[in-house]
ROTIRO-955666 format. One record per atom (N, C-alpha, C): z, y, x. Coordinates in steps of 0.05 Angstrom, whole numbers, padded with zeros to 5 digits, always signed. Layout:
ZYX/...
This chain:
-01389+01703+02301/-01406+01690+02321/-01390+01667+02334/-01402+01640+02341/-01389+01626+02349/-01378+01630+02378/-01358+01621+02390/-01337+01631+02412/-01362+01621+02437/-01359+01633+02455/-01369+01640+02484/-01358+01651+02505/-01358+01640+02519/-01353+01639+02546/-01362+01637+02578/-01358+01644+02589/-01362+01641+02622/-01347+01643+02645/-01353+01619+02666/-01344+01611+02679/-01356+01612+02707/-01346+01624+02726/-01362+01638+02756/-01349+01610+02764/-01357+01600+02781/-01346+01586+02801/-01358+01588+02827/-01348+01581+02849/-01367+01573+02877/-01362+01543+02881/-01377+01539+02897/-01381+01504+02905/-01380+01509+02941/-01380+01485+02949/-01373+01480+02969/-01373+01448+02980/-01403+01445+03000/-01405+01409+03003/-01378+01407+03017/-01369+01420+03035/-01347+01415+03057/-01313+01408+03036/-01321+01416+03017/-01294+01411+02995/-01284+01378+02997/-01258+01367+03012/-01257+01343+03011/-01260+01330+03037/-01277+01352+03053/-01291+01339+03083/-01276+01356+03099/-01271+01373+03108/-01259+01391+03126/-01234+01407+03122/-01213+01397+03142/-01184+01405+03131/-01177+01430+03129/-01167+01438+03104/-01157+01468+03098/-01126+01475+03103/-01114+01487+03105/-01087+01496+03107/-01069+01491+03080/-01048+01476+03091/-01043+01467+03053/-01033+01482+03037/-01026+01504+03043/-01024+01529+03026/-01046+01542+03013/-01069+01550+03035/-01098+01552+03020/-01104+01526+02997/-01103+01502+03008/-01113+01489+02989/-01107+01472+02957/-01070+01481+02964/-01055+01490+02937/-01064+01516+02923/-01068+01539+02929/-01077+01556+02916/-01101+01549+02907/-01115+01539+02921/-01152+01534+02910/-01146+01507+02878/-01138+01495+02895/-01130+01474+02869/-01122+01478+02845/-01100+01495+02851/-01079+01506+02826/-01100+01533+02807/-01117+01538+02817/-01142+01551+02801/-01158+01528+02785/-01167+01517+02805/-01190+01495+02790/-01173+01489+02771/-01150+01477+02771/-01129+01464+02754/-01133+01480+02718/-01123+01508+02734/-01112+01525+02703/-01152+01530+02701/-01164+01525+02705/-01199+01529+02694/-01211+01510+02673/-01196+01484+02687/-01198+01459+02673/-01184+01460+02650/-01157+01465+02659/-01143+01459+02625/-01146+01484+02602/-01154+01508+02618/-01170+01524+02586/-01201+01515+02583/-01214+01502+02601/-01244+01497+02590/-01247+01472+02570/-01218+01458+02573/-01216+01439+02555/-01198+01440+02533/-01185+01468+02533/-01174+01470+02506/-01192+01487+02489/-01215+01502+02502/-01241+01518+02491/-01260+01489+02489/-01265+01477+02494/-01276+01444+02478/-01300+01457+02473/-01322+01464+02500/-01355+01466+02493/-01360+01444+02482/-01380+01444+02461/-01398+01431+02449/-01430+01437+02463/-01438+01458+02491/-01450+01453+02496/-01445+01468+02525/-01456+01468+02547/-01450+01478+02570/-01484+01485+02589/-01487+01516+02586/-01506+01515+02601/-01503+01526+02629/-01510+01502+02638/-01500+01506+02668/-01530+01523+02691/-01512+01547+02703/-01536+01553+02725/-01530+01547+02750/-01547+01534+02772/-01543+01537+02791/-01569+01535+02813/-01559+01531+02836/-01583+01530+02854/-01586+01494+02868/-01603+01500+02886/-01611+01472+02900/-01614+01482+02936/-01599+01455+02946/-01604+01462+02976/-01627+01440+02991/-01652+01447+02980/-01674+01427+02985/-01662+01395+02987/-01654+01393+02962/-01656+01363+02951/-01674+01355+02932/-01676+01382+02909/-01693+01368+02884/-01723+01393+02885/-01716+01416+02897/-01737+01422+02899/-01739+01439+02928/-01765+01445+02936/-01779+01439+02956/-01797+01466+02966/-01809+01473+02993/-01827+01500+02990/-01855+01487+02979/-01857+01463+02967/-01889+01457+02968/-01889+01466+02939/-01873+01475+02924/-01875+01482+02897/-01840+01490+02879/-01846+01519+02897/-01813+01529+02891/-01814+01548+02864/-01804+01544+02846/-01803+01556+02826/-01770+01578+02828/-01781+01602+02817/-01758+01618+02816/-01731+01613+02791/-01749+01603+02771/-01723+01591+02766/-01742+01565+02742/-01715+01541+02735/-01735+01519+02717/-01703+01510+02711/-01719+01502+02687/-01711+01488+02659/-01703+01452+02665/-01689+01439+02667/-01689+01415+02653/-01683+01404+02634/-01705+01383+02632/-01695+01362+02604/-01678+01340+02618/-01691+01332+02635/-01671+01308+02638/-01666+01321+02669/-01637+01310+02679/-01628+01325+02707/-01619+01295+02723/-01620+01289+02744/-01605+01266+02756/-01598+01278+02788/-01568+01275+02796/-01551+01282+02816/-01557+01264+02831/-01567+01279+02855/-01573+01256+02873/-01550+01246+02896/-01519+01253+02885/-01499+01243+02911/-01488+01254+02933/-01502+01277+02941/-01495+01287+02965/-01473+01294+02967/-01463+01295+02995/-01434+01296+03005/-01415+01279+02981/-01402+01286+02971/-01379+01281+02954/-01382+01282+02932/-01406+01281+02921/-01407+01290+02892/-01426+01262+02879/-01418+01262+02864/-01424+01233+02847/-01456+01235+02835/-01461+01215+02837/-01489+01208+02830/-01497+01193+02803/-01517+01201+02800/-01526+01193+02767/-01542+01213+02753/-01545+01206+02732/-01552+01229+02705/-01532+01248+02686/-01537+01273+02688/-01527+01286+02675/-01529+01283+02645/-01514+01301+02631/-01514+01289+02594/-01534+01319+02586/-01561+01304+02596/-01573+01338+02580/-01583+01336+02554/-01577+01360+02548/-01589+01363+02522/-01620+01371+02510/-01638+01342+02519/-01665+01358+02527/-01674+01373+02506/-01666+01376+02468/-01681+01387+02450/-01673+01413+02451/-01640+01424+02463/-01633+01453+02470/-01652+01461+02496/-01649+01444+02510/-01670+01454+02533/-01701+01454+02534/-01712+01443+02512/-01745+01449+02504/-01745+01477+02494/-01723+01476+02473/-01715+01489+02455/-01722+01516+02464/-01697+01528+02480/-01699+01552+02505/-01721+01557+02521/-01742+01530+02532/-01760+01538+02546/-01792+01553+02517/-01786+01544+02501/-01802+01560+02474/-01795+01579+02480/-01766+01586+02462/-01759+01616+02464/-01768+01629+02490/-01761+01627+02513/-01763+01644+02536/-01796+01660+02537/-01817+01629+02535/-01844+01635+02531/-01848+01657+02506/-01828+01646+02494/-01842+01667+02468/-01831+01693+02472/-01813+01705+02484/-01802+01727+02495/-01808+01736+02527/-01836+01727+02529/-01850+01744+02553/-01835+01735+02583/-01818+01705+02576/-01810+01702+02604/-01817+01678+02606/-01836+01669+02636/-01854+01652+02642/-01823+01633+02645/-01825+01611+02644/-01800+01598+02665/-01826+01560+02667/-01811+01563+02694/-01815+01522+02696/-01803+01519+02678/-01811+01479+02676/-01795+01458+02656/-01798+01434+02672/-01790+01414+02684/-01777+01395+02705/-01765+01375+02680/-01786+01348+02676/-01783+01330+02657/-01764+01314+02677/-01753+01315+02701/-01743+01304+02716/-01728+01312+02744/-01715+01339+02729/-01705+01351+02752/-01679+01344+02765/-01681+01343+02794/-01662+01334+02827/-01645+01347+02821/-01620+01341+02820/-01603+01364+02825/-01584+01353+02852/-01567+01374+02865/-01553+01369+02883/-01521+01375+02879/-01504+01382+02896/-01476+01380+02895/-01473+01420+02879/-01492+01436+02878/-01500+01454+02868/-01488+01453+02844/-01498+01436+02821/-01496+01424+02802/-01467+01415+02797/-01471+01385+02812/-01454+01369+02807/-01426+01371+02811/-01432+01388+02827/-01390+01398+02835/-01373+01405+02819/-01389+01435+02808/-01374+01443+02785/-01368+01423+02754/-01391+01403+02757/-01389+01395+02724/-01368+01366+02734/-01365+01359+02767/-01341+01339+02780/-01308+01360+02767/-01312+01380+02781/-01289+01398+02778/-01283+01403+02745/-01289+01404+02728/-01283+01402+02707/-01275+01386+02687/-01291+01361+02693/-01286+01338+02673/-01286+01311+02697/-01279+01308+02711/-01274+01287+02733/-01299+01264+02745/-01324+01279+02732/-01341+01259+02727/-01369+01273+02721/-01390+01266+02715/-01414+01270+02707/-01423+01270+02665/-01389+01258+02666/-01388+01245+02633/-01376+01266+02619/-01392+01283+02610/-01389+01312+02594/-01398+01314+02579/-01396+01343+02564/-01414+01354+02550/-01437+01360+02549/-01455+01359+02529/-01483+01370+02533/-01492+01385+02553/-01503+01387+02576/-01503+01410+02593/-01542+01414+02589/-01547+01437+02594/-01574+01454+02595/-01571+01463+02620/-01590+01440+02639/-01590+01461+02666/-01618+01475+02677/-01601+01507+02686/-01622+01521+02696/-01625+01521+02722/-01639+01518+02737/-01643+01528+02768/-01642+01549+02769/-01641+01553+02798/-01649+01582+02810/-01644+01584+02832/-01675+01589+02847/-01681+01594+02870/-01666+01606+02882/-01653+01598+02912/-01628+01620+02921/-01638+01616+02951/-01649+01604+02962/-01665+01596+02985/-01691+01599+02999/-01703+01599+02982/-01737+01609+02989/-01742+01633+02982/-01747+01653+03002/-01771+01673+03001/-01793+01669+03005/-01812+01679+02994/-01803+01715+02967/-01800+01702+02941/-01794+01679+02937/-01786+01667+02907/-01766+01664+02900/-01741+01683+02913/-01717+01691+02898/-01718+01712+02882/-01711+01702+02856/-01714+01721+02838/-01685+01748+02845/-01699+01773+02834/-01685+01795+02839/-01665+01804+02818/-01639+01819+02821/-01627+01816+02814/-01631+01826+02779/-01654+01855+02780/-01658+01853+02754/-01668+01828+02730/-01676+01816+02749/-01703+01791+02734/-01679+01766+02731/-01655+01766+02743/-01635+01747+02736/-01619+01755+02711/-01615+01788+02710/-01600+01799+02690/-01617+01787+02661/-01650+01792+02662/-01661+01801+02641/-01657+01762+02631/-01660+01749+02639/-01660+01721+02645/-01637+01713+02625/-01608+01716+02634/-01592+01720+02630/-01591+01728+02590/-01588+01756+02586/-01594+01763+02562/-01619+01751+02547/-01633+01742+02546/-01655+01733+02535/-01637+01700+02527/-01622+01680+02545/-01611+01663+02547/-01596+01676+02525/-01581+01692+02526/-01553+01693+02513/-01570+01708+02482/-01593+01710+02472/-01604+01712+02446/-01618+01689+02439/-01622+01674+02453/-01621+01644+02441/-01602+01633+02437/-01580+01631+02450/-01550+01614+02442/-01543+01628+02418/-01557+01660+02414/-01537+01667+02389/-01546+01657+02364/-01572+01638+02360/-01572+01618+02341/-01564+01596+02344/-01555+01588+02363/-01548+01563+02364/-01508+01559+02353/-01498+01545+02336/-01477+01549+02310/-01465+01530+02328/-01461+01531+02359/-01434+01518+02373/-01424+01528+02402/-01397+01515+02403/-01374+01527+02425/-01394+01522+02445/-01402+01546+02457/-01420+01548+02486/-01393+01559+02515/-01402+01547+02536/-01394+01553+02566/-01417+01554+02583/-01416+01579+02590/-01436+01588+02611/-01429+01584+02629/-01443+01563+02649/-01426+01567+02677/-01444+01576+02705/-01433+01591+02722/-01456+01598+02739/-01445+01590+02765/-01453+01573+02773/-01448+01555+02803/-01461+01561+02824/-01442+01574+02853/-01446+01581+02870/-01431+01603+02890/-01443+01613+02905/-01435+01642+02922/-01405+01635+02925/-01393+01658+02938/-01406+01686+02935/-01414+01680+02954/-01399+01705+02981/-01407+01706+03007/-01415+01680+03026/-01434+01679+03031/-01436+01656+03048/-01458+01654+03058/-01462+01640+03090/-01481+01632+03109/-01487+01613+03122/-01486+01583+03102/-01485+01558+03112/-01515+01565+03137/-01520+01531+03147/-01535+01524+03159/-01564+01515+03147/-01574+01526+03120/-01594+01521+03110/-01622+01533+03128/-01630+01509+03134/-01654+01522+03153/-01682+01539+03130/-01693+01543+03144/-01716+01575+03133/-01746+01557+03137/-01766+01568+03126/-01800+01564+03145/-01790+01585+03170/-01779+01599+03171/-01773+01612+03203/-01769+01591+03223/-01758+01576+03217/-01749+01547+03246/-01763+01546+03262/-01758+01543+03284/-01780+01530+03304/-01791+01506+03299/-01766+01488+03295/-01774+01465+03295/-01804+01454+03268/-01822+01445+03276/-01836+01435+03263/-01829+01413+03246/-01817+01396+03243/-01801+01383+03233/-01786+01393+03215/-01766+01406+03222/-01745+01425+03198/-01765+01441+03182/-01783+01451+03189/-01801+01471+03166/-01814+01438+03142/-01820+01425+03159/-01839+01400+03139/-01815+01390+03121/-01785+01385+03131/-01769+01372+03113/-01768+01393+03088/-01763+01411+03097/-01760+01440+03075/-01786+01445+03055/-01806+01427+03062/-01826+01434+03044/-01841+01416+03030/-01836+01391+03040/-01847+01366+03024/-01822+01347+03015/-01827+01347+02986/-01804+01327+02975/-01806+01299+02988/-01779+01292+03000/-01778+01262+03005/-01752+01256+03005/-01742+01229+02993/-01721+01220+03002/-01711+01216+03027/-01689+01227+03032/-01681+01230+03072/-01657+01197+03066/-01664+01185+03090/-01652+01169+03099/-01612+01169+03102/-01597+01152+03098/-01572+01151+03098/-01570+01165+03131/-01584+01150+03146/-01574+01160+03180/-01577+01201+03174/-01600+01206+03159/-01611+01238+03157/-01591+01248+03143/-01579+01239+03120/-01554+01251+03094/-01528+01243+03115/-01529+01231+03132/-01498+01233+03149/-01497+01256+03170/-01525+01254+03183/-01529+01273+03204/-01525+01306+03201/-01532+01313+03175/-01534+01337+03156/-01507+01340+03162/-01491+01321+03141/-01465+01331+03131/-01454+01327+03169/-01453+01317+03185/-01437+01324+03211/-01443+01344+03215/-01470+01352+03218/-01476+01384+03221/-01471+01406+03211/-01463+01411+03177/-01447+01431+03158/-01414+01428+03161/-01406+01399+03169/-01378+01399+03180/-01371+01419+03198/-01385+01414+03214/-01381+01433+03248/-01390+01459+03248/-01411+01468+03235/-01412+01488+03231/-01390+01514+03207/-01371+01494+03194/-01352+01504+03182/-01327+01509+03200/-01318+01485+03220/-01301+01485+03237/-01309+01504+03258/-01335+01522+03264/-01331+01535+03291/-01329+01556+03269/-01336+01567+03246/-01341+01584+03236/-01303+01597+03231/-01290+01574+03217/-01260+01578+03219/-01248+01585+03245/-01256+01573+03272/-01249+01583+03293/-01264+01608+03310/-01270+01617+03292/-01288+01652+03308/-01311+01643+03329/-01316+01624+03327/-01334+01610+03348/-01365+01609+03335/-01381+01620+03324/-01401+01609+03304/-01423+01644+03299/-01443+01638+03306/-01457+01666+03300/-01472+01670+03272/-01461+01647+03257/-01453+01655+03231/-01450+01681+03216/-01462+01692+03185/-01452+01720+03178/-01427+01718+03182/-01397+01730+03182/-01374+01716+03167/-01368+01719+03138/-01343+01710+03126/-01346+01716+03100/-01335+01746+03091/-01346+01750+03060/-01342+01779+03058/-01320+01787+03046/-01296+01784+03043/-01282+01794+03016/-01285+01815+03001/-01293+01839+03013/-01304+01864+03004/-01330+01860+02986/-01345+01854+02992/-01372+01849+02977/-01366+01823+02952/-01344+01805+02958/-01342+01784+02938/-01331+01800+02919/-01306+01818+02922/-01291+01836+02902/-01318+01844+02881/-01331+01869+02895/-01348+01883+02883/-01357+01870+02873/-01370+01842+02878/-01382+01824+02858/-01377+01809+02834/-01347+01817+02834/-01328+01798+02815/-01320+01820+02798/-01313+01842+02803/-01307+01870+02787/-01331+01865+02773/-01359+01870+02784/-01369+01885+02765/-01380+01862+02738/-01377+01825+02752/-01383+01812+02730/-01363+01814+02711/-01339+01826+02719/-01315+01825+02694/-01312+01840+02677/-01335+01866+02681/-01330+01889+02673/-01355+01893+02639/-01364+01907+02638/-01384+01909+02609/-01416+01914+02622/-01428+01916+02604/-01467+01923+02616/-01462+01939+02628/-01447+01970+02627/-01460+01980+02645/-01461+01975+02678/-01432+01968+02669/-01430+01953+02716/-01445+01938+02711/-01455+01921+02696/-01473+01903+02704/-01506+01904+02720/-01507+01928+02699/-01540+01939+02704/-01535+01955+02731/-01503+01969+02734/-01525+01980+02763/-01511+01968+02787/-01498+01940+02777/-01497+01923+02806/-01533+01904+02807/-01541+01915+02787/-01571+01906+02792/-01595+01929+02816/-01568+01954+02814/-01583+01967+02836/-01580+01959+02862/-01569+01939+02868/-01565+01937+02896/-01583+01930+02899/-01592+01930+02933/-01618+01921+02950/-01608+01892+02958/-01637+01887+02945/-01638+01856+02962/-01634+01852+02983/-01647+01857+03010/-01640+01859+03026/-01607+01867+03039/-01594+01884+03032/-01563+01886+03024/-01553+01861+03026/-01556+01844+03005/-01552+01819+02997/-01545+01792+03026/-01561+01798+03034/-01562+01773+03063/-01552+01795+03081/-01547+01825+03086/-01547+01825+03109/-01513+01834+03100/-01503+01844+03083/-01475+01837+03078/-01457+01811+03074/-01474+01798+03065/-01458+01770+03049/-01464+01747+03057/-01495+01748+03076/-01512+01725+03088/-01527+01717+03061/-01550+01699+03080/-01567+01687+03066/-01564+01665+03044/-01547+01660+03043/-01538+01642+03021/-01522+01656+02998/-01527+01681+02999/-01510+01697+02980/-01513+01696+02957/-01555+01698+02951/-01565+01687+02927/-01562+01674+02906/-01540+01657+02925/-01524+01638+02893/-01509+01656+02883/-01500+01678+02885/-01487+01683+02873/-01497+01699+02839/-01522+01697+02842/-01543+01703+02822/-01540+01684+02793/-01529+01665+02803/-01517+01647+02788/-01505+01658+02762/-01484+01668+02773/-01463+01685+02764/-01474+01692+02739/-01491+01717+02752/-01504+01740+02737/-01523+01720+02714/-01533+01710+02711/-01545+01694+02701/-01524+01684+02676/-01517+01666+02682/-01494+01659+02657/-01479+01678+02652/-01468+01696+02661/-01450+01716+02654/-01466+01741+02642/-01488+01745+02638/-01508+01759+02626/-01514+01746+02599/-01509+01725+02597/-01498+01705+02568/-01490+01710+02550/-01465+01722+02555/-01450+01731+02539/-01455+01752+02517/-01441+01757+02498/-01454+01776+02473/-01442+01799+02482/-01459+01822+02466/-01440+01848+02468/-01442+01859+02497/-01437+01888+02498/-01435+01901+02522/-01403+01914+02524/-01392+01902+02512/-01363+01908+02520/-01348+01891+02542/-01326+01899+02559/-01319+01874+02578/-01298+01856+02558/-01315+01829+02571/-01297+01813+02560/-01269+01807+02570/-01250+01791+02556/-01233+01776+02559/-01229+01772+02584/-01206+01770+02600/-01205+01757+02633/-01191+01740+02627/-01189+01712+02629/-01186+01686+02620/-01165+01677+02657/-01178+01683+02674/-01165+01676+02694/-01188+01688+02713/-01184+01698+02741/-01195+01710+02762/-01177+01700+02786/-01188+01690+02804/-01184+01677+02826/-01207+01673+02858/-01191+01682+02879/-01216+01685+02901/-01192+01677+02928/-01209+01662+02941/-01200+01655+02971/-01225+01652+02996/-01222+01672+03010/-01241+01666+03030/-01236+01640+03051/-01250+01622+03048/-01240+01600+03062/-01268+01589+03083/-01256+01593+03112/-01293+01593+03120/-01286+01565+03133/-01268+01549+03131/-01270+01518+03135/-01298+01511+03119/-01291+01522+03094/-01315+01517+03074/-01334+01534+03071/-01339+01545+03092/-01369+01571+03082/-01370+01574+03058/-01346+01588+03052/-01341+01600+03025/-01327+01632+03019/-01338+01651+03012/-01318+01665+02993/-01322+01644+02967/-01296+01634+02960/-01295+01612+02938/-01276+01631+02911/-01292+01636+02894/-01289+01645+02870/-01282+01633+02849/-01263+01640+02822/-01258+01630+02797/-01260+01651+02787/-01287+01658+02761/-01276+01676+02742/-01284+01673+02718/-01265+01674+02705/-01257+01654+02677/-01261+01687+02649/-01291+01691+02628/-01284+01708+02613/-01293+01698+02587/-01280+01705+02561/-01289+01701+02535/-01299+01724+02520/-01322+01718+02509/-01336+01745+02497/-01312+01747+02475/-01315+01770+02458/-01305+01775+02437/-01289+01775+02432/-01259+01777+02445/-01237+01783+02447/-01220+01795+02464/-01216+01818+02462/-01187+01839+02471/-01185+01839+02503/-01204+01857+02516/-01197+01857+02553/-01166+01856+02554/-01169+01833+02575/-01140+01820+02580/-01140+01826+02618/-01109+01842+02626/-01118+01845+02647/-01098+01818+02666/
């Protein structure tokens, strides 16, 4: 079978914006670092990337639980570079067949938004937007009740990873997001009338609105680092368990699909959902044996409303501890 792989990461808009301790942020680096130079000595020939959206490309007026693109364009936010991604729209038609033909509904987005969701990790890897083929999936991690559950990410997942097993090249699964975390993403709960309408009708927000945001996820990182913030905080406990059991074979897998949703936000916060991500591409992989540990790395850093994760595994060769 051709070689496969996956790659956990977390993202973080505040990455770049809000000062970390330079010891934390040598350790965070010196991960990304050793991620980069084995994802580029493993030389995908195709990269299907999952991640989520923080109401930039999609919207409550028509939230899909999870969608397909053919063509993807980054729209800039915070720090992350803007443009078109290199998709591969005939793998990504491709997959949205298969899926239909294997009893799983999915969107398809001839023009899907993406945000720093996206774009971070595929910045963090190749310095740029100028990559490899990427196949990107969404997934809802923000809107209820259209977050998909954790079984329906698993099944998602494997169905994905029996399509790649015809496809005759070096694949990287990457799943972008989580873990623990409780940014400032507002809800239809808001009071504000206003914040519920931005959250639900697509529009381009103004440079004064994309500065105002990012001052606002700044500060809410800085009170959150100073115990000042009614913020979830972050989990390390719940990030572990989440990182064990993606490292481990199907069966941890299936019954970290027993956890309660609800569990989910009220241990890890509401933004935890990305971490579904994960499960998603890492459900990719072939075989129910654990794979390979390539590299594993975690820092809770709440400058960055992050439990910030690296976990690096290759199907089909020799658990490495």
């Amino acid at each position: 079978m051709t070689p496969r792989a996956f790659l956990g990461m977390s993202h973080s808009p505040l990455m770049g914006l809000n000062p970390i301790g330079p010891e934390v942020e040598r350790a965070l680096h010196a991960a990304i670092d050793q991620a980069r130079a084995w994802v580029h000595a493993f030389d995908p020939e195709l990269v299907v990337l999952v991640a989520p959206d923080h109401y930039n490309g999609f919207f409550n007026e028509l939230m899909p639980p999870f969608c397909i693109g053919t063509q993807a364009h980054s729209v800039g936010d915070y720090l992350t570079p803007k443009g078109d991604l290199q998709v591969d729209g005939g793998a990504a038609l491709a997959l949205a067949e298969h899926l239909m033909d294997h009893d799983f509904d999915i969107a398809v987005s001839r023009r899907m938004r993406v945000d720093h969701g996206f774009a971070q990790a595929l910045e963090m890897l190749w310095g740029s937007l100028d990559t490899p083929p990427v196949l990107p999936v969404f997934l809802n991690a923000v809107a209820q009740p259209g977050i998909p559950r954790l079984r329906r990410c698993r099944a998602l997942g494997r169905e994905i990873g029996r399509f790649l097993d015809g496809i005759p090249r070096r694949i990287l699964a990457i799943g972008s997001g989580g873990l623990s975390h409780e940014p400032p993403v507002p809800t239809l709960a808001h009071p504000d009338p206003a914040v519920r309408e931005r959250i639900t009708v697509k529009a381009e927000p103004t440079q004064a609105e994309r500065d105002a945001k990012t001052r606002r996820v700044m500060a809410a990182g800085r009170a959150l680092a100073a115990g000042d913030s009614a913020m979830k905080p972050l989990n390390p406990r719940w990030d572990a368990l989440w990182m064990d059991s993606l490292a481990a074979g199907a069966a941890e897998l299936d019954a970290l699909c027993t956890m309660s949703e609800d569990s989910i936000e009220e241990q890890a916060g509401l933004s935890a959902h990305e971490s579904k991500s994960w499960l998603v591409a890492r459900s990719a992989l072939p075989g129910d044996a654990a794979p390979a540990c390539r590299l594993r790395h975690y820092q809770a850093i709440p400058e960055y409303i992050a439990g910030f994760g690296v976990l690096l595994l290759q199907a089909g060769h020799p658990q490495e501890n």
